[in-house]
C-alpha positions in Angstrom: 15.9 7.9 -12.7 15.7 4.4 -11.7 16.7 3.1 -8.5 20.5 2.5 -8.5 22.6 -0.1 -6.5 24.3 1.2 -3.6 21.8 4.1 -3.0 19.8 1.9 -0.2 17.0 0.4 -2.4 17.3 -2.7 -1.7 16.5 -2.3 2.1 13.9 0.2 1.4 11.9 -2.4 -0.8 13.1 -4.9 2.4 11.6 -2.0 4.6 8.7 -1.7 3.2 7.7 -5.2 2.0 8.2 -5.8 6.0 5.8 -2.4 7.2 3.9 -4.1 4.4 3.3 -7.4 6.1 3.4 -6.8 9.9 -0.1 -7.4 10.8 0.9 -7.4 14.3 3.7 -5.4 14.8 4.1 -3.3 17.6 3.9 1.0 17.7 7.5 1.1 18.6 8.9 -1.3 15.8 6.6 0.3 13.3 7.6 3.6 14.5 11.8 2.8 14.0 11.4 1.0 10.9 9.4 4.3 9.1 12.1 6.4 10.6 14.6 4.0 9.3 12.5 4.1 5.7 12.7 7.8 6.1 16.2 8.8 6.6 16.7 5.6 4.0 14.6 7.9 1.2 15.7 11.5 2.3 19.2 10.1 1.1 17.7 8.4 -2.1 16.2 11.6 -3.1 18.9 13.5 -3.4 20.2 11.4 -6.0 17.0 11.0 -8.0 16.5 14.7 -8.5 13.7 17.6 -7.6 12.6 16.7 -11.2 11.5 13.1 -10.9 10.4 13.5 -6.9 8.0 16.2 -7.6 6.7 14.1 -10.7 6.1 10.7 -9.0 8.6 9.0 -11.3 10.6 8.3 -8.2 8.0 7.1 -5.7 6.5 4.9 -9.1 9.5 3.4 -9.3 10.4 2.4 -5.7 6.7 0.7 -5.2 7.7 -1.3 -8.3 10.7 -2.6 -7.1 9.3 -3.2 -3.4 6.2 -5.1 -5.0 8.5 -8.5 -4.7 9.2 -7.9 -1.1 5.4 -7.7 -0.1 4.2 -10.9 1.3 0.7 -11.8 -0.2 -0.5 -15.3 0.8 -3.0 -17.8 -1.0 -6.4 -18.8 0.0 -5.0 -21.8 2.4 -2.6 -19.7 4.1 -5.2 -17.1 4.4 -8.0 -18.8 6.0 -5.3 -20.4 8.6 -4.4 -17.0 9.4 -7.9 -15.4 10.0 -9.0 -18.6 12.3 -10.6 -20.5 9.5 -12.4 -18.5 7.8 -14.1 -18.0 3.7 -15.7 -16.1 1.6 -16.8 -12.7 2.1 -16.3 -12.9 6.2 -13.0 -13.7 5.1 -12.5 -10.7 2.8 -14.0 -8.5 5.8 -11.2 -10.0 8.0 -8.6 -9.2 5.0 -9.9 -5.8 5.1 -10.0 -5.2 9.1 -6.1 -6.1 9.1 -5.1 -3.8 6.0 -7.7 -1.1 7.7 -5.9 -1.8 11.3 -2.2 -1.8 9.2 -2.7 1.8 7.3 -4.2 3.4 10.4 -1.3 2.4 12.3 1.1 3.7 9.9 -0.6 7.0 9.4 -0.8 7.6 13.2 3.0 7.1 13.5 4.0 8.5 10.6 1.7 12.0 12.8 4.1 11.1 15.5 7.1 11.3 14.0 5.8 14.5 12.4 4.9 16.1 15.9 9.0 15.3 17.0 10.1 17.1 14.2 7.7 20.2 14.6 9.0 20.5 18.3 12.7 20.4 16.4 12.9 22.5 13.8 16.3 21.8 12.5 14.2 18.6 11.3 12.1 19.6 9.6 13.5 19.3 6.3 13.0 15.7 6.7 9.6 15.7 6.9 9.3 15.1 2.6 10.9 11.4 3.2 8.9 10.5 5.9 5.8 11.5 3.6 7.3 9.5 0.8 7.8 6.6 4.0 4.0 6.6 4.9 2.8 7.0 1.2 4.7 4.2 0.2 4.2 1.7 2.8 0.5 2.6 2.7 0.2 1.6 -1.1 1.6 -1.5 -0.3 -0.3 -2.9 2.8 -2.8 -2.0 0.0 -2.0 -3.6 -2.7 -1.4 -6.5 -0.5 -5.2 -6.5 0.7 -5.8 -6.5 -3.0 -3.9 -9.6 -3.9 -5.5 -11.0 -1.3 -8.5 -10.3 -1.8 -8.4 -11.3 -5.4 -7.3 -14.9 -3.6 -10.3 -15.1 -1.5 -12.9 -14.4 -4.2 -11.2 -17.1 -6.3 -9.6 -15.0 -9.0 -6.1 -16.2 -9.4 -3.7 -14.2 -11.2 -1.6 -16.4 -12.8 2.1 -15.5 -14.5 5.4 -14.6 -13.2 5.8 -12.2 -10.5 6.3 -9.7 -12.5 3.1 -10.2 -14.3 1.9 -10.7 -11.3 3.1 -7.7 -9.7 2.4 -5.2 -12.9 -1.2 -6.4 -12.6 -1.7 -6.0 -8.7 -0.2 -2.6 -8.7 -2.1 -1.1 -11.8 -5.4 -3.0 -9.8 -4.5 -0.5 -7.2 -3.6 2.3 -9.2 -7.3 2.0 -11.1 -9.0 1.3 -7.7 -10.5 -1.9 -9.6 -10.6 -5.4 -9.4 -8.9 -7.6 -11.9 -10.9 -9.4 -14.8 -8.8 -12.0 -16.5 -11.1 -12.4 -19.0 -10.8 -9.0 -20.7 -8.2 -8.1 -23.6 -5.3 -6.3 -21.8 -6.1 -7.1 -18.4 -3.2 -8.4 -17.5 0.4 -7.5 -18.9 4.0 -8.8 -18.0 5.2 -5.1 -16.7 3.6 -1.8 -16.8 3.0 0.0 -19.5 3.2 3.7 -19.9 -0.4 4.3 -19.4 -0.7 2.2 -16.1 2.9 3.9 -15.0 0.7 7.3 -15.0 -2.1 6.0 -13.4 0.4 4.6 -10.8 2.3 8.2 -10.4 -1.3 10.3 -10.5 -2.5 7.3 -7.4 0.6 7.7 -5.6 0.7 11.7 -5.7 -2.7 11.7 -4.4 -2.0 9.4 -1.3 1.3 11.2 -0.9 -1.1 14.6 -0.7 -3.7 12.6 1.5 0.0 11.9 4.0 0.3 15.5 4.5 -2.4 15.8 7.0 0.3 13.9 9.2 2.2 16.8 9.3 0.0 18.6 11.7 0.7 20.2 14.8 1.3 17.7 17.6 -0.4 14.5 18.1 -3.5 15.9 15.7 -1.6 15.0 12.5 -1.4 11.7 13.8 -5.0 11.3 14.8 -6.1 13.2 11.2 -3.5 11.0 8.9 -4.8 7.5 10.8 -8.1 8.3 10.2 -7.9 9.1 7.0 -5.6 6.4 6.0 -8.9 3.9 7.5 -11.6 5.3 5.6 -9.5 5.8 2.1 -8.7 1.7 2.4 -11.8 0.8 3.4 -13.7 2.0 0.3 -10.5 1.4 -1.8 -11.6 -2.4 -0.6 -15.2 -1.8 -1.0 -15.3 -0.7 -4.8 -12.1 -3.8 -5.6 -14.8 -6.3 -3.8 -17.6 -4.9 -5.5 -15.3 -5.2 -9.0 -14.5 -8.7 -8.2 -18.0 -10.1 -7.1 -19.5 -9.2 -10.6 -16.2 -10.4 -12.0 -17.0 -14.1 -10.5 -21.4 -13.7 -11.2 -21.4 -13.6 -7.3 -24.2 -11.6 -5.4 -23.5 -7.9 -5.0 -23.6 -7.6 -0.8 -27.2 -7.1 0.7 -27.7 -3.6 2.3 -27.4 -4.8 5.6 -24.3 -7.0 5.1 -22.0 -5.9 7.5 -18.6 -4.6 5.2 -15.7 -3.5 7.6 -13.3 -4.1 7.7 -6.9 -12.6 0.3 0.2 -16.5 -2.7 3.6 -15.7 -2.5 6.0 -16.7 -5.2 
């Protein structure tokens, strides 16, 4: 069931495009805005059905129609924001922030969790504020990819559809974009990137449960997980990209921490 008018989509696609983007946004704003996205979902739910939550349909199809709200900058834009910086100590700085951004989320997304193990009455909430931290995670994701796709030089070119369809199914693969191949790119998804989309976004919505622990250890468990799963999502996309420009594969010892809107 898609998304309907009226049923708060639009400002969870707002909601999330803006947990997307807020590099620097503060524990207690990023805190009321999941618990907004939450309660906004929990709501949504209801109407799309036990059928097409427990599938993924309806998480697949709220990431696709939040993808235009995620704010994904060019190169220029990029290198002002990271203090000048290009090339692959760019691409680590792209990845420290997206690192930073999901560890954030998954330690308040824990928080919020703990709050509604200590109220029980609650605790039937706690599906949509999975679906909050799963969601928001696959977009400050996606966004790093973009990005990063920017910094190595491999502009995606198209409408933002096109655009959009070929970052997400970038994700959804956990690989880095060759617009040289047949297929590579497509104007919207197509069935078999829709189920590689669903299959991506059960998995990080099974990786959010952690959250869900006890007290303040969900929080600690679900941040650090949320690090180490972008992280060498970023690793493998650079890795993808590098061979997809005839660039250098990263020495041993290169240090790999932690790159346009339309």
């Amino acid at each position: 069931m898609e998304p309907a008018q009226g049923d708060g989509s639009a400002e969870i696609g707002e909601l999330i495009g803006r947990l997307s983007g807020g590099d620097d946004m503060d524990r207690e704003t990023r805190g009321r805005l999941l618990g907004r996205l939450a309660r906004l979902l929990g709501q949504n739910a209801r109407r799309a059905g036990a059928a097409g939550v427990a599938r993924g349909k309806w998480l697949t199809d709220l990431l696709v129609a939040a993808v235009p709200h995620i704010p994904i900058r060019d190169l220029e834009t990029l290198s002002g924001h990271h203090h000048g910086l290009f090339g692959e100590e760019l691409a680590d700085s792209v990845v420290k922030v997206a690192s930073n951004s999901t560890t954030a989320v998954g330690a308040a997304g824990g928080a919020l969790a703990a709050v509604e193990f200590a109220a029980p009455p609650m605790l039937l909430t706690a599906p949509a504020q999975l679906a909050a931290e799963t969601l928001v995670v696959a977009a400050i994701e996606v966004k790093m990819i973009a990005e990063l796709h920017e910094v190595y030089g491999v502009r995606i070119q198209g409408s933002g559809t096109a655009r959009g369809a070929a970052f997400l199914t970038s994700w959804a693969r956990q690989r880095g974009i060759n617009p040289l191949e047949s297929g590579s790119l497509a104007s919207a998804l197509g069935s078999a990137a829709k189920a590689a989309l669903r299959k991506r976004l059960l998995r990080t919505f099974g990786r959010s449960m952690t959250t869900m622990g006890p007290f303040l250890t969900g929080a600690a468990a679900g941040a650090a997980l949320n690090r180490t799963a972008t992280k060498r999502l970023a690793s493998t996309v650079r890795g993808h990209l590098r061979e997809n420009t005839g660039l250098p594969a990263a020495l041993p010892g290169d240090h790999k921490s932690l790159g346009q809107a339309d």
